[in-house]
C-alpha positions in Angstrom: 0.0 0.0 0.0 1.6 3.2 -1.0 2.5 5.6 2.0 3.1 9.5 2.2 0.7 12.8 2.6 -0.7 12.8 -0.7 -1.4 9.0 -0.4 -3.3 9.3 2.6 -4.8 12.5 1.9 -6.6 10.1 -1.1 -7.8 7.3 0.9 -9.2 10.6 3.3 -11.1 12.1 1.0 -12.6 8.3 -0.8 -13.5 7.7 2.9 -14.6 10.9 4.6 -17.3 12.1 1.3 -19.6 15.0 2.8 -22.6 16.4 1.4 -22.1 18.6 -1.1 -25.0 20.7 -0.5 -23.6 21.1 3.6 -19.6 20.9 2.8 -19.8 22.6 -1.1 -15.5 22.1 -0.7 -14.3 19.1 1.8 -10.8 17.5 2.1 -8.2 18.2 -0.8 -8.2 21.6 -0.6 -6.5 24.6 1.0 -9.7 25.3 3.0 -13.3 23.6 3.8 -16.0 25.2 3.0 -18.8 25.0 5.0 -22.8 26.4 4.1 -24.3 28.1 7.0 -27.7 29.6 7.4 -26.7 33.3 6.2 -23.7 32.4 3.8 -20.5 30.1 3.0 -17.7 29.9 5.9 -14.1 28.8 5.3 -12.1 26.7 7.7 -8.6 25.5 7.4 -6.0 23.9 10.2 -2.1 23.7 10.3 -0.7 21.9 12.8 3.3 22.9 13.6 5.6 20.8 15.6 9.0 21.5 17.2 11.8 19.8 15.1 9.8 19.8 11.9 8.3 23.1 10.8 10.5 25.1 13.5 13.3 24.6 16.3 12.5 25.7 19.7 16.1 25.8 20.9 17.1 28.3 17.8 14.0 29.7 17.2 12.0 32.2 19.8 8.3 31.6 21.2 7.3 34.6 19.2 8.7 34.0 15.6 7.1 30.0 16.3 3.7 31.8 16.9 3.5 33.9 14.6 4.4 31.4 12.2 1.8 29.2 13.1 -0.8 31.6 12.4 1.1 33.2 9.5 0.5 29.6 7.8 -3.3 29.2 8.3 -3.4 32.9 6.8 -1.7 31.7 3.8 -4.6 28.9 2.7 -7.3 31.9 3.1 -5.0 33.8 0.7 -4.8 30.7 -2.0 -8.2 30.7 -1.6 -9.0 34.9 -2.1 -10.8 35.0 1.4 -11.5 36.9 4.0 -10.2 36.1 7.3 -12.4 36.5 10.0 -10.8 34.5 13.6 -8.6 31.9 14.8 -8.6 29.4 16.9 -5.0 27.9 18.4 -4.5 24.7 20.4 -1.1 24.5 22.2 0.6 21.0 23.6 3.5 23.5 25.6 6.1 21.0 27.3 6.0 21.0 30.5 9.7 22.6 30.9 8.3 26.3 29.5 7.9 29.1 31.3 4.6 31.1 31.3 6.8 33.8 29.2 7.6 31.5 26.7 4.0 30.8 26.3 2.9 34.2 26.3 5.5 34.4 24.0 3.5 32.6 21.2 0.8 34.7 21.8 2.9 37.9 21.1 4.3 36.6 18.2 0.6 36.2 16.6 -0.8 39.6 17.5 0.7 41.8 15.0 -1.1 39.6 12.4 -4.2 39.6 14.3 -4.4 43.4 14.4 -2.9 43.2 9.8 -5.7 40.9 9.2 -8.0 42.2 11.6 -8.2 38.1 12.4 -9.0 37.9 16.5 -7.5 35.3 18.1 -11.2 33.8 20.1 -10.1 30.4 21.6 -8.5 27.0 21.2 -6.9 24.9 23.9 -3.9 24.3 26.1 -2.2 21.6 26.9 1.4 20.4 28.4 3.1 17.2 28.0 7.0 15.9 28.6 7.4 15.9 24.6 8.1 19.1 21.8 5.8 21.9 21.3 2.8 21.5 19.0 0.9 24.1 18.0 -2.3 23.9 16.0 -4.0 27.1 14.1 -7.6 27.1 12.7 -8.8 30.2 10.8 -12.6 30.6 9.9 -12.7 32.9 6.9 -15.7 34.3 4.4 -15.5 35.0 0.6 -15.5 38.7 -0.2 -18.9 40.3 -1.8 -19.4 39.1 -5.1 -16.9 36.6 -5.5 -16.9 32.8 -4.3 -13.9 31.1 -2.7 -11.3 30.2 -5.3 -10.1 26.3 -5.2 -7.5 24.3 -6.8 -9.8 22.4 -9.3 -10.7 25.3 -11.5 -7.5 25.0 -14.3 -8.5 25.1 -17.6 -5.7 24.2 -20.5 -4.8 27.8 -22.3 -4.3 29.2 -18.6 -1.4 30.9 -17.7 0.1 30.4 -14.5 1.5 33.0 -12.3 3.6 32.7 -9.2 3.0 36.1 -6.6 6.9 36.2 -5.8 10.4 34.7 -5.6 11.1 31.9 -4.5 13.6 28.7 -2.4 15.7 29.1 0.3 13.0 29.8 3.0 14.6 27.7 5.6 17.5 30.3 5.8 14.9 32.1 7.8 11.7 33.5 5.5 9.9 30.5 6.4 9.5 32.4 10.0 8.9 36.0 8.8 6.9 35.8 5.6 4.1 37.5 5.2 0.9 35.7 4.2 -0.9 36.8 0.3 -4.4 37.9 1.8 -4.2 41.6 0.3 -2.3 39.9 -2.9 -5.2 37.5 -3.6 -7.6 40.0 -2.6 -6.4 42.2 -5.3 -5.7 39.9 -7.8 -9.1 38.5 -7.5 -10.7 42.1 -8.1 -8.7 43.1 -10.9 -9.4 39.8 -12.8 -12.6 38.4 -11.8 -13.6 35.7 -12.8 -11.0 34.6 -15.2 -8.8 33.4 -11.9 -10.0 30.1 -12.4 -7.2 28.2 -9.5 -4.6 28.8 -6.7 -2.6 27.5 -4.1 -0.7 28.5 -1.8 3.4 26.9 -2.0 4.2 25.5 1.1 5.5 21.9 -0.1 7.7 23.6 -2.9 6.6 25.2 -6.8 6.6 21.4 -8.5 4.9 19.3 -5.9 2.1 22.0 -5.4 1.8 22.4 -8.7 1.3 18.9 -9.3 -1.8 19.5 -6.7 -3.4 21.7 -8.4 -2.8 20.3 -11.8 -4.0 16.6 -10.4 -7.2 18.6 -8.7 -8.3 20.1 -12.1 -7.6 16.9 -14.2 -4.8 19.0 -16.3 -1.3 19.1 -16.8 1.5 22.3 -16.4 4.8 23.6 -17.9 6.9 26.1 -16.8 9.4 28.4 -18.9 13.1 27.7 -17.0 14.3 30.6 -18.5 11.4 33.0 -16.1 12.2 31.0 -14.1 16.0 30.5 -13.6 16.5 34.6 -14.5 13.6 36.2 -12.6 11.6 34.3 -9.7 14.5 32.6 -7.6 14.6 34.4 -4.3 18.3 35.7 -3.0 18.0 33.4 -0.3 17.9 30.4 -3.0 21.2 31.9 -4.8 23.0 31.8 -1.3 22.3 28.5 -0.2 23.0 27.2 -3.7 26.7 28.6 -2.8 26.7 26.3 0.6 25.2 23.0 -0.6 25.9 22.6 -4.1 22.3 22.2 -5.0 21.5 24.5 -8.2 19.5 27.8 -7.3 16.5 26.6 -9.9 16.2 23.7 -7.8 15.8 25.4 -4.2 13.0 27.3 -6.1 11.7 24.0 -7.5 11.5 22.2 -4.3 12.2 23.7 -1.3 8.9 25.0 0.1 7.7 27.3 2.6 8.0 30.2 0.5 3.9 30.5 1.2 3.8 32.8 -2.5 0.7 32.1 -4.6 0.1 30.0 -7.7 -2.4 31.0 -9.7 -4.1 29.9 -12.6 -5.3 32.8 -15.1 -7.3 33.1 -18.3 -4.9 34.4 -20.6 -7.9 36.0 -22.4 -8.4 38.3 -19.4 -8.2 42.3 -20.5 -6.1 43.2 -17.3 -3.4 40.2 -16.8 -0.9 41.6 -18.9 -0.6 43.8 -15.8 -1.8 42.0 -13.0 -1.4 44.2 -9.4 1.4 44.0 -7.4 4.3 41.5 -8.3 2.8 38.7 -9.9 4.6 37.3 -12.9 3.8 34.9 -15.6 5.9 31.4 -15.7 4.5 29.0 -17.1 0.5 27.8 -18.7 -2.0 25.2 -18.4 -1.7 22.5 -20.5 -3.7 19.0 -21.2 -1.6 16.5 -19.3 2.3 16.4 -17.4 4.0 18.6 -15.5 7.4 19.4 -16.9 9.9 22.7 -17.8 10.1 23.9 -20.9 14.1 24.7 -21.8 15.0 27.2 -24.2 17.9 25.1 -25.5 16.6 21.4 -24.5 12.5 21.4 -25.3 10.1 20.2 -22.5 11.6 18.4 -19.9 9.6 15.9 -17.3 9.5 17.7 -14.0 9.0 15.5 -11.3 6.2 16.7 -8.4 9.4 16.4 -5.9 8.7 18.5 -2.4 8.2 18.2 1.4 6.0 15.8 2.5 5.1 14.5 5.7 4.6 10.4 6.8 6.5 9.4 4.0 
C-alpha cells in the first residue's frame, strides 16, 4: 500500500465524502467550505511541531507563533478570502515558562491586528514531549466573488507565481508575510477569469502537481522566467553552501507561502496584474514538466516536502 501525505490524503477524501450541498468544498483543498444559514464559511488547520516546521532551541516563542498563524493565513490567501478569527491549540512542554508561552501569543498579535483576524479560543495543553501548535482560521468569501479552489484549471491558462522563491529555511519561512491583500487584489482586478490557486508550502513542482491533479490537467513552466527572474536571494546563497542549483531550491524547497495562480490568458487586465505577480509557465492538457530554451520540454518530477512518508 503506498505511504506518504498525498497517499493518505486520497484514501481521506474516498472515505470521509460529505454532502455537497452542507460541505460545497471538503478534504483536498486549502480550506473547507462550510454552508451556514446566512452564507458560506471557510475553515482550514495547520498543525506545527518542534523539530519539523520550527526549532525551539534556535528559534523564539514569538517567531514559532507567529508562524503558526502566519500559515493558516496563507490557505485563506490561495483561496481569495476573508479572514475573519482563529482558533490555536497549544501542547506547551512542561519545561516552558509562562513567558515562553505568552511568548506565542505575542508573536501572533501583530497579524491579528494586519488581518483584523482575533484570536477567540482554542486549547492548552502540556506534556513531557516538543511543542505543538495547531492554528484554525474561519474565513468568508469577499462580496461578489466565491472562494477560489484548486480544481478550477482550464488548458490555455497561464500560471503565475505572486513572488520569488527557495531558500526559506535560511529564515523567511519564520517572517513571511501571508498573500491575503495579494489574492484579494488579484481576485478584483481579474474576476472571474482566476480560475485556480494554491498556496506553495511543499515547494513550486509538488504544489503544482496538486493543483494540476485537482483540475484533471497538466503544467509547464518556462526555465528561462524561471531560472532569471523568480529565484529568491536566499535560494542563490544557499545554492553557494550545498551545491544544489538555485533553480532547484526554487523548485523544491517550500515554505515560500507565495501564490500560484491559474489565469485566463484571455483576461483584459493580466498583462498587468497588481502588485508582483509574474507569468511562468501555462496550463496545458496533461504532465508537469519545464520547458528549456535550449533542451525542449523536460519531465518535471512533483518532488517537495511531505510528511509520513
Amino acid at each position: 500500500m503506498a505511504k506518504g501525505e498525498r497517499a493518505f490524503v486520497d484514501w481521506l477524501r474516498g472515505r470521509m465524502t460529505a454532502n455537497r450541498l452542507r460541505a460545497p468544498i471538503g478534504i483536498g483543498d486549502d480550506m473547507a467550505a462550510l454552508r451556514a444559514a446566512r452564507g458560506i464559511v471557510l475553515v482550514t488547520a495547520d498543525m506545527l511541531m518542534d523539530g519539523v516546521d520550527f526549532r525551539s532551541a534556535e528559534h523564539t516563542p514569538e517567531q514559532i507563533g507567529r508562524k503558526a498563524l502566519a500559515a493558516s493565513l496563507s490557505d485563506c490567501a490561495a483561496m481569495a478570502v476573508r479572514p475573519l478569527a482563529a482558533i490555536v491549540s497549544v501542547a506547551l512542554p512542561e519545561a516552558w515558562s509562562m513567558e515562553q508561552a505568552q511568548g506565542l501569543v505575542a508573536g501572533m498579535e501583530p497579524l491579528v491586528a494586519d488581518f483584523n483576524c482575533p484570536l477567540v479560543g482554542g486549547d492548552t495543553n502540556s506534556w513531557k514531549e516538543p511543542l505543538v501548535i495547531d492554528a484554525i482560521v474561519i474565513a468568508e468569501p469577499y462580496a461578489l466573488w466565491p472562494a477560489v479552489t484548486r480544481s478550477g484549471a482550464r488548458v490555455g491558462d497561464g500560471l503565475y507565481v505572486s513572488g520569488p522563491l527557495g531558500g526559506s529555511l535560511a529564515g523567511r519561512h519564520l517572517t513571511f508575510t501571508p498573500r491575503v491583500r495579494e489574492a484579494r487584489a488579484l481576485r478584483e482586478a481579474v474576476g472571474e477569469s482566476l480560475h485556480a490557486m494554491i498556496d506553495i508550502s511543499d515547494g513550486l513542482a509538488l504544489d503544482a502537481y496538486r493543483l494540476c491533479e485537482a483540475s484533471g490537467v497538466g503544467g509547464e513552466f518556462d526555465e528561462a522566467v524561471l531560472a532569471e527572474e523568480m529565484i529568491h536571494p536566499d535560494a542563490v546563497r544557499l545554492s553557494q553552501s550545498d551545491g544544489r542549483p538555485a533553480l532547484d531550491h526554487a523548485l523544491h524547497d517550500g515554505e515560500d507561502f507565495e501564490l500560484l495562480a491559474a489565469i485566463a490568458e484571455s483576461s483584459d487586465v493580466i498583462d498587468a496584474p497588481p502588485g508582483r505577480w509574474r507569468r511562468i509557465g501555462r496550463v496545458v492538457e496533461r504532465g508537469l514538466a519545464l520547458v528549456r530554451p535550449d533542451a525542449g520540454r523536460v519531465e518535471l518530477e512533483p518532488l517537495g516536502w511531505e510528511h509520513f512518508r
